[in-house]
N, C-alpha and C positions, 0 to 999 in steps of 0.2 A: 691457095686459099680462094683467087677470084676466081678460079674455074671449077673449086667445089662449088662457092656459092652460086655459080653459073647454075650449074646440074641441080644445083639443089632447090635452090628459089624457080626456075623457071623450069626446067625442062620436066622437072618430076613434081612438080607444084601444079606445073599446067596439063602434065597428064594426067594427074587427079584431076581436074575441072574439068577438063574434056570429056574424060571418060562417064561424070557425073549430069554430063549435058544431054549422052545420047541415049537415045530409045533403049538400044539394047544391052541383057545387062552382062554378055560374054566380057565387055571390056571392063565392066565392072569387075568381075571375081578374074581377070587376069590382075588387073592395076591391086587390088586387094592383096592377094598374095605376092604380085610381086614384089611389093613394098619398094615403089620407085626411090624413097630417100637411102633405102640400101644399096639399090643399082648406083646410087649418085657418087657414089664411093672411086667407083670405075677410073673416071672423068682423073680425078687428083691423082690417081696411083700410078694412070698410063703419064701422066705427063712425068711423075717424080721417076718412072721407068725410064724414060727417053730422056730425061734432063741428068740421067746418072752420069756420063760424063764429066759435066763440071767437076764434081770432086773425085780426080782420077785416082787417090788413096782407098776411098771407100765406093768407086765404082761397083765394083762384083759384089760386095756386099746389099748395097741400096737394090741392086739388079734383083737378087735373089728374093731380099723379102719383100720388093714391092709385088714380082712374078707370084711369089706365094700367096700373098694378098690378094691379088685378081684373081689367082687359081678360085680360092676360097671363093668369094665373090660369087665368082661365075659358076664354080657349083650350086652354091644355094640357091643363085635366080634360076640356074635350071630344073632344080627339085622344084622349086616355086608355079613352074610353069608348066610341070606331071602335075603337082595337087592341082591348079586351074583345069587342065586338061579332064580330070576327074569330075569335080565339081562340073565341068561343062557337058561332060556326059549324062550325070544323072540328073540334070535340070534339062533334057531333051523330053520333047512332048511323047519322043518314041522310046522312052526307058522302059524296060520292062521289069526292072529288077536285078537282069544278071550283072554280078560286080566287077570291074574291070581293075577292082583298087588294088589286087592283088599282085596283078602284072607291073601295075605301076608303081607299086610298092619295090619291088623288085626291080623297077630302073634306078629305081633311086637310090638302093643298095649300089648297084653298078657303078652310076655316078660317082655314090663316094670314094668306094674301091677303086677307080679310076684315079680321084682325086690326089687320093694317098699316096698310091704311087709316083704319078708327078710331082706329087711334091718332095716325095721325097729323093728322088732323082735329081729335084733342083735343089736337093740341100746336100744331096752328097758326090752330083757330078756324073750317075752311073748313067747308061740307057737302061730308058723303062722296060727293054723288052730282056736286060741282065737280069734286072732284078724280076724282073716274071720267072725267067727259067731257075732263079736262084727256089721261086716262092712253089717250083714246082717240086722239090725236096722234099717241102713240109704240107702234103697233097693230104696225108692221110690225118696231119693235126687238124688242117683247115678242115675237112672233111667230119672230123670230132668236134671240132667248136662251131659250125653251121650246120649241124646235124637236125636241129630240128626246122631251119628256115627252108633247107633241102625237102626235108618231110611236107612242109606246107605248103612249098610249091609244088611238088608230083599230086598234093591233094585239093589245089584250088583248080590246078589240071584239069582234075577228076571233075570238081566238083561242076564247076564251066561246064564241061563238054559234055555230060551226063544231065545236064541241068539239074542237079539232087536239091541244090537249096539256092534262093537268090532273097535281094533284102524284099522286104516286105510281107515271105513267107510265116505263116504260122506253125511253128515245129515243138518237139514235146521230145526231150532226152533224160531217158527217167535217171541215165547212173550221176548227170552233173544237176539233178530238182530243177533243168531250164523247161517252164512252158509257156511259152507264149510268141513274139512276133520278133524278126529277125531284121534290128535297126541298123548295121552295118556291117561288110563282112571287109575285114582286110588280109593281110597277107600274114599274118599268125592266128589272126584270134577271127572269133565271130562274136557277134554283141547280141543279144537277148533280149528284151525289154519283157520283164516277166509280167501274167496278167496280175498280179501283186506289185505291180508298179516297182520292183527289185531288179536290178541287172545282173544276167548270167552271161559269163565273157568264155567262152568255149576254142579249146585252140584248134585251128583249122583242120590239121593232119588228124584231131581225135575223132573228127566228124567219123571217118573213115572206119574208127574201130570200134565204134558203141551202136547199140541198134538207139535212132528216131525215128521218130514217126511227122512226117511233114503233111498236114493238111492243105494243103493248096489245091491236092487234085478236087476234094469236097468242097472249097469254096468257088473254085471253077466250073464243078457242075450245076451250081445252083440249087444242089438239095443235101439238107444234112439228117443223116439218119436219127429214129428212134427206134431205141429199142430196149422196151423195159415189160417187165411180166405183172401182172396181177397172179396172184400164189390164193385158190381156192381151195377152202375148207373141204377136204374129202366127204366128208360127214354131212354136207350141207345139200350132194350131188344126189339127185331122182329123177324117176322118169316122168314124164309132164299127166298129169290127171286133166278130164275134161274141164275141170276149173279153170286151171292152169293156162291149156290151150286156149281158151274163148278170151283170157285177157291177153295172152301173144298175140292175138288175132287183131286187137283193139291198138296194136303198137304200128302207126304208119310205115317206120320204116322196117318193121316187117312183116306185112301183111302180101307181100308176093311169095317172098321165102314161105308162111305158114302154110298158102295155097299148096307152092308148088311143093313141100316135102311131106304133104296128108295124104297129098294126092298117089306120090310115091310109095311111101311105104302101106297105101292102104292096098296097092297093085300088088307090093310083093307078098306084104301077108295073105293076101290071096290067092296066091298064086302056087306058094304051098301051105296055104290052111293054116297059117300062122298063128297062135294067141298068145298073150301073156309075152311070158319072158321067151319062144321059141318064135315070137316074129319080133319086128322090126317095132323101136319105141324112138317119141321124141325126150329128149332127155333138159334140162333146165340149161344145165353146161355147157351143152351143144348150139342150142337157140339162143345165151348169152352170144357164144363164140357168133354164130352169123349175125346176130344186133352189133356186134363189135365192128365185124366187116363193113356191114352198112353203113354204120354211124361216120366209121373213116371216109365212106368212098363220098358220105354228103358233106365232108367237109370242105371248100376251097381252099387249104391252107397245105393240103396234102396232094402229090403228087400223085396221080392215080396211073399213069403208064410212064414208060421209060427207064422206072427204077423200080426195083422190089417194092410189091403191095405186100404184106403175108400178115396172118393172123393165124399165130399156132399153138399146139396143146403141147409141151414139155412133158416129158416123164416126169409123173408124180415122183415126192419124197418126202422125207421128213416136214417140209415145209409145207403140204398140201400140192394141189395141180396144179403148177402155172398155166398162165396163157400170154402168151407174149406176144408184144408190136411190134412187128418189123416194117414202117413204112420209112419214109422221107417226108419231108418240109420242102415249102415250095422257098424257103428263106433261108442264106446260112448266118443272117445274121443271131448272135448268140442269146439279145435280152429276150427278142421276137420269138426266138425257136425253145426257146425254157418256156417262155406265155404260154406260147401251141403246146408244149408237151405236158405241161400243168393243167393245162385248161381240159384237153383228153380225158387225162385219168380221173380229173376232178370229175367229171361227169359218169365216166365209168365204172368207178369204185362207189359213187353214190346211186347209178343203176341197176346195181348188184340187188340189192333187197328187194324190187320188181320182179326179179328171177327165183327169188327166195334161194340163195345164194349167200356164204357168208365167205370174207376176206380172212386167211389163217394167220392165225398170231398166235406166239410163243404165248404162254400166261403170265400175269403180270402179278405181283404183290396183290391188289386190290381184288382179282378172280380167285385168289386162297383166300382170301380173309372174308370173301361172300362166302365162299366153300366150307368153311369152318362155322357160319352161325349155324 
């Protein structure tokens, strides 16, 4: 009892103080985990080990379960000081994500499995390395009941080495509804934190057999795509009348384009005698499409080299002609990059009636019951 209190009042008392005294906080999140009043334990067992003599009736016994005791012990402070070990990693200014908890998850297995066997060799007298070749019998149960801790080690393996997924990644696994950022990854599971604020806990090995889609390469490059169509009214599309032309002409950002493509096709209609519908026409759709291009390339919020600029015409359908964007954002964050891509179309689908241009849409209840007065 005086040499627990020893261990316990002072030595594990003042490595809490100590550790609370100094700058850095590694000795913090050791002493935390290791929970020094457990280690204090130590201190009383080895003395009542080595005092087993005195009572030479219950010597081997006292022997056995104080050994046991310490075994225990000195396991758990050792798993104590893998989780520190971890924690000490991902609190390095040079963390980059990839998780090492898997491996050390996997010590800690070892450890226990070590444990067990010692102890149980001090409870029944064999050598540990009997009872191994005994446990090599039962190769293919073991083999059955860690079947999946096996799987998730060959797939943190993968995952490691491949760099496929590390914490702080944004990922999207449509067969388990996980989409969102990737809060911890250990040796069975991966954690999720969905952007619904919901947790998806995904088992490591499954990673392996389901298609994800991991965004990190898009938040890496600094630009996150758009790409969405405007679907015009077939019926609304002509070929530009001098009307038409004289107010394109009044549109700053396209008054080089209306030069340079009058200029164009007044060369080729003349060049074989072109009129009407057998030479070259500006058409409403087509002059929307280069105001599109322009409009993007004056904006600063869009990426104009290094990543796809495109402004394209889809094959018409039922739905009328799209025209679609395919640019980048010079931003991947998500509130910013919905702004930008709101803000676009808001201008664009309201530019539309300048072009005399109409957006196609299904009919609604309210265009039958105009239709019917």
């Amino acid at each position: 009892m005086i040499i627990f209190t020893i261990a316990r009042s002072i030595l594990a008392r003042g490595l809490i103080y100590f550790s609370g005294r100094t700058e850095t906080v590694i000795d913090d999140i050791i002493v935390k985990n290791l929970r020094p009043y457990r280690v204090a334990w130590l201190a009383p067992l080895i003395v009542i080990f080595s005092a087993a003599s005195v009572l030479p009736e219950y010597t081997v016994a006292i022997e056995k379960v104080s050994l046991l005791l310490i075994l225990w012990v000195t396991s758990f402070t050792l798993n104590s000081i893998i989780t520190s070990l971890n924690e000490i990693y991902e609190r390095c200014p040079r963390y980059s994500g990839v998780s090492i908890k898997g491996y050390l998850d996997l010590a800690k297995i070892l450890v226990i499995l070590v444990s067990v066997i010692i102890g149980i060799s001090l409870l029944t007298g064999e050598s540990p390395l009997g009872l191994l070749t005994g446990l090599g019998a039962l190769t293919a149960i073991l083999l059955l009941i860690f079947r999946d801790t096996i799987l998730s080690l060959l797939a943190s393996i993968q995952i490691s080495t491949h760099d496929l997924v590390k914490e702080g990644d944004w990922i999207t696994i449509p067969s388990f509804n996980a989409d969102g950022n990737v809060t911890n990854m250990s040796f069975h599971s991966i954690k999720i934190q969905n952007f619904d604020k919901t947790i998806s806990v995904v088992p490591t090995n499954k990673l392996l057999d389901v298609a994800y889609q991991n965004w990190r390469g898009m938040q890496e490059s600094g630009g996150r795509r758009i790409k969405r169509s405007i679907h015009i009214d077939l019926s609304s599309i002509k070929y530009c009348d001098e009307e038409m032309i004289l107010r394109f002409q009044m549109i700053d950002l396209l008054k080089n384009y209306m030069e340079r493509k009058l200029q164009e096709i007044e060369a080729h209609n003349r060049s074989i005698n072109g009129a009407s519908i057998n030479g070259r026409q500006l058409t409403n759709v087509g002059t929307f499409r280069a105001y599109m291009e322009a409009y993007l390339r004056n904006l600063d919020t869009i990426r104009h080299q290094g990543m796809t600029f495109l402004i394209r015409q889809l094959a018409s359908g039922p739905t009328g002609l799209p025209l679609e964007v395919y640019v980048f954002t010079k931003t991947v964050d998500w509130v910013v990059y919905e702004g930008i891509q709101a803000d676009i179309f808001d201008h664009l689908l309201a530019a539309l009636a300048s072009f005399d241009l109409r957006v196609f849409r299904q009919p609604t209840g309210a265009d039958f019951a105009q239709a019917l007065r």
